[in-house]
C-alpha positions as CSV (number, residue, x, y, z in Angstrom):
1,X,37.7,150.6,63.6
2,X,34.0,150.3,64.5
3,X,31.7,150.2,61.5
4,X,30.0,154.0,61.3
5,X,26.6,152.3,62.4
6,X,28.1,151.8,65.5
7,X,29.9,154.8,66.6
8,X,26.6,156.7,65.6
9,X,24.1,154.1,67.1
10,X,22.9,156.3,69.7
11,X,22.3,159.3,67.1
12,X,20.5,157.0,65.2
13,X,18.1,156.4,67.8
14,X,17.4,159.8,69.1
15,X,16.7,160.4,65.9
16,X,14.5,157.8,65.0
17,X,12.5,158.6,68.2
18,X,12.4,162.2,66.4
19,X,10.9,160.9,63.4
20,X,8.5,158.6,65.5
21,X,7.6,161.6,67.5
22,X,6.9,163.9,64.1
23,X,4.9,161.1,62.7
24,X,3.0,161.1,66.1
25,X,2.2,164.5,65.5
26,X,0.7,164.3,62.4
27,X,-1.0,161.4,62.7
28,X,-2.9,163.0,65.4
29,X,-3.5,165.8,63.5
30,X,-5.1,164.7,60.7
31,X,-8.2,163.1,61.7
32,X,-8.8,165.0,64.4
33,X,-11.9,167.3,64.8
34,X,-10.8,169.5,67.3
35,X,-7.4,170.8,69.3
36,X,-8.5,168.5,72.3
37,X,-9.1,165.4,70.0
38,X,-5.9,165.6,68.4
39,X,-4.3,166.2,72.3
40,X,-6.0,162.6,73.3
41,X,-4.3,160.5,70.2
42,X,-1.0,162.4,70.7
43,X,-1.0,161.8,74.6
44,X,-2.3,157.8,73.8
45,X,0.3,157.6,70.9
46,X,3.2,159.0,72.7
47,X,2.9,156.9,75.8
48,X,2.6,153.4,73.9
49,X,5.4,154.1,72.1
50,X,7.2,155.2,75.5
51,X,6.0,151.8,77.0
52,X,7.5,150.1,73.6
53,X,11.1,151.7,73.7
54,X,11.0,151.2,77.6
55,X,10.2,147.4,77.2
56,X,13.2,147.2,74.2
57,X,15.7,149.1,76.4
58,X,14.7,146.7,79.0
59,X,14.8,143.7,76.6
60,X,18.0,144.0,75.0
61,X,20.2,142.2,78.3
62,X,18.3,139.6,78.7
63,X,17.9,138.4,74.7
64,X,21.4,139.1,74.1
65,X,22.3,136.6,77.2
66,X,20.3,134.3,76.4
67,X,20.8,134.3,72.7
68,X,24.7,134.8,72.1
69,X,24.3,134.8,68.6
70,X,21.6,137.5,68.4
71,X,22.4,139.2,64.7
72,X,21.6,142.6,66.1
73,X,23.5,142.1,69.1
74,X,26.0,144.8,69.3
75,X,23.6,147.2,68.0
76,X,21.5,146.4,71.2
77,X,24.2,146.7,73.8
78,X,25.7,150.1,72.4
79,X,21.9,151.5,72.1
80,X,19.9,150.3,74.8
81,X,20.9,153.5,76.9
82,X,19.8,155.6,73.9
83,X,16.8,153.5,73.7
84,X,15.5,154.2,77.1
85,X,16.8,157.7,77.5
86,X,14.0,157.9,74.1
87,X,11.8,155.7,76.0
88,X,11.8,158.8,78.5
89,X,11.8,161.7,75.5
90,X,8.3,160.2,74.9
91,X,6.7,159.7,78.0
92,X,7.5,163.8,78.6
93,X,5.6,164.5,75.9
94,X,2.8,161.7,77.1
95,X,2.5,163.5,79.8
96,X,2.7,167.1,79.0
97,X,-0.1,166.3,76.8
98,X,-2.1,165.1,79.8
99,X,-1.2,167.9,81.6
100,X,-1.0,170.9,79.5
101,X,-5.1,170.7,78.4
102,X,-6.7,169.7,81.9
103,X,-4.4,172.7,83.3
104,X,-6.0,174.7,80.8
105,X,-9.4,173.4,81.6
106,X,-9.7,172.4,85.0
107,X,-7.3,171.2,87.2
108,X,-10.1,169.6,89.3
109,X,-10.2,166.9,86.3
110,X,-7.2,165.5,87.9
111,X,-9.4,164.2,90.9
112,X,-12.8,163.2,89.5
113,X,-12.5,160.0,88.1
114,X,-12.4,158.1,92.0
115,X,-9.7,156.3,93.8
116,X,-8.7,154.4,91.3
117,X,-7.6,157.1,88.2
118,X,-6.0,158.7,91.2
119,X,-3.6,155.6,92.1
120,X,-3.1,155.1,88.3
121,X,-1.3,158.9,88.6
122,X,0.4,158.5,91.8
123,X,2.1,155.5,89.8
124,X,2.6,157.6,86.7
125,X,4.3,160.0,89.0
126,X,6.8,157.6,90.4
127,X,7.8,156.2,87.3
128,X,8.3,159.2,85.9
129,X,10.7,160.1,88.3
130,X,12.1,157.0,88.1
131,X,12.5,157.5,84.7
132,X,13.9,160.8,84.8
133,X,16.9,159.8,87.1
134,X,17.5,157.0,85.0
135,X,18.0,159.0,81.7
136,X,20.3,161.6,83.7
137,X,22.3,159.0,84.4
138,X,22.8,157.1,81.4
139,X,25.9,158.4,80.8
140,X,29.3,157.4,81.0
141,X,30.0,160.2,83.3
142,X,27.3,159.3,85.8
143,X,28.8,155.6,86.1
144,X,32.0,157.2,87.1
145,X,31.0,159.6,89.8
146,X,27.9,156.6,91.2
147,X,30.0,153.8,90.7
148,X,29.6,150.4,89.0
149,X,27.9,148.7,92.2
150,X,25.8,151.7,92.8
151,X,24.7,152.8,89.4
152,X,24.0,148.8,88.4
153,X,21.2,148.9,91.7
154,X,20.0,152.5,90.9
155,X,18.9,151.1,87.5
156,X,17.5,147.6,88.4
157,X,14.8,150.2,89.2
158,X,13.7,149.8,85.8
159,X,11.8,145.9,86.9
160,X,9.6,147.9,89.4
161,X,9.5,151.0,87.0
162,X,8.2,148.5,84.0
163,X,5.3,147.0,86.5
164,X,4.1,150.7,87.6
165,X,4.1,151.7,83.6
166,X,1.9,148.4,83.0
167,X,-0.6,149.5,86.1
168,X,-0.5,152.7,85.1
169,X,-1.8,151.7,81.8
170,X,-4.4,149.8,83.2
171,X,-5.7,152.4,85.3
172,X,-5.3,154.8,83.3
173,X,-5.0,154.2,79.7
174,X,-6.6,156.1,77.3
175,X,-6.6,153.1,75.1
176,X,-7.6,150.2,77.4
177,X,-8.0,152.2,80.9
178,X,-10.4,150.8,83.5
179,X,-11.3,154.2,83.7
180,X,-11.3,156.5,81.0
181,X,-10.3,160.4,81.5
182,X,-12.8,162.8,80.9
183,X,-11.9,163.6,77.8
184,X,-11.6,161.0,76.0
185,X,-14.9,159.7,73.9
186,X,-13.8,156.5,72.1
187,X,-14.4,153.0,72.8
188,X,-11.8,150.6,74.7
189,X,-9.7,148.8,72.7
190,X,-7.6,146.1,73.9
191,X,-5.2,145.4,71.3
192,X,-3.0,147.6,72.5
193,X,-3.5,146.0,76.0
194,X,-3.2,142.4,74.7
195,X,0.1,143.1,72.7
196,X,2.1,144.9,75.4
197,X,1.3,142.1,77.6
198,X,2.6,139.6,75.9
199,X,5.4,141.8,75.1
200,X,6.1,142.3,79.0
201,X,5.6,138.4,78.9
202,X,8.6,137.6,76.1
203,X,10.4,139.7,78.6
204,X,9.7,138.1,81.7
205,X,10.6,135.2,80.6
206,X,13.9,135.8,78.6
207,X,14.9,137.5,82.3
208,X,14.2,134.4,83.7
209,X,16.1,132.4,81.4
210,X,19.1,134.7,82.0
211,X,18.9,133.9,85.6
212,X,19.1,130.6,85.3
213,X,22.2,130.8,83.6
214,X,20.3,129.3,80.1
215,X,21.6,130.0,76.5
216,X,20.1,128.8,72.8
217,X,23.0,129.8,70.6
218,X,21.4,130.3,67.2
């Protein structure tokens, strides 16, 4: 019989994404000076985390190939679904809290930032899609009525899905954007930039590693 930690892995992560989303919350609460403010850290907070559980979900394949021994390796195989149906949790609220206030404002803020913002959200869009039919379809049930072959191509979406979140970030960010949205007043900082690249780079290169068929046990 499978230890309890296991047969409730992916409760465990929805609710730790809970928590993580509640803390979110408050966080940007309590500094904040205004209603808008507090918006800006939620939406910046809520999509790095998106970008983190996305880049786990995405990770857990390729470390647990090419590290056999991995001690969290069941935990990673029964939860990566979990993980980046989560990963998709957050980046709703992301962008509800991108939307919701310039809606309230002025929709015309969507558009004034030049060509570039503009690609930055036609990317966003996409990947959110993308996202969205990947977490309907993290079930057992949708694996059954796609099919093994087809379901396994719908979601090696999530390679061109990862690169589109890391543009989109770029153009976008309200962190480390090249171009910052009209509401947002503080400096660039890239820390955040800096870590999720090497992150993505970890990544890349465990994918690799899998291709070529390489394994370290440990």
């Amino acid at each position: 019989m499978k230890p309890w930690h296991l047969r409730h892995m992916r409760a465990l992560i929805y609710l730790m994404a809970f928590i993580a989303g509640g803390i979110i919350i408050a966080v940007s609460a309590w500094d904040a000076a205004s209603f808008g403010e507090a918006m800006v850290t939620a939406r910046q907070l809520f999509g790095l985390w998106s970008l983190a559980f996305l880049l786990v979900s995405m990770s857990a394949g390729p470390l647990t190939s090419v590290l056999p021994s991995f001690p969290l390796k069941i935990h990673l195989m029964y939860g990566r679904r979990a993980i980046g149906v989560s990963a998709f949790a957050l980046a709703v609220v992301h962008v509800a809290c991108y939307i919701v206030p310039i809606a309230v404002r002025n929709w015309r803020e969507f558009f004034v930032q030049g060509a570039l913002w503009i690609a930055g959200l036609m990317l966003s869009s996409i990947a959110f899609v993308d996202m969205a039919v990947l977490a309907l379809t993290s079930r057992d049930s949708a694996v059954k009525r796609l099919g093994g072959r087809r379901w396994k191509q719908w979601h090696r979406t999530t390679y061109a899905l990862l690169a589109m979140v890391l543009f989109h970030a770029i153009l976008n960010g309200a962190d480390f954007g090249c171009n910052h949205a009209p509401d947002v007043r503080g400096p660039m900082d890239a820390g955040a930039l800096v870590g999720f690249a090497i992150a993505a780079a970890a990544w890349l290169i465990l994918f690799l590693l899998r291709r070529c068929g390489i394994r370290w046990p440990i």
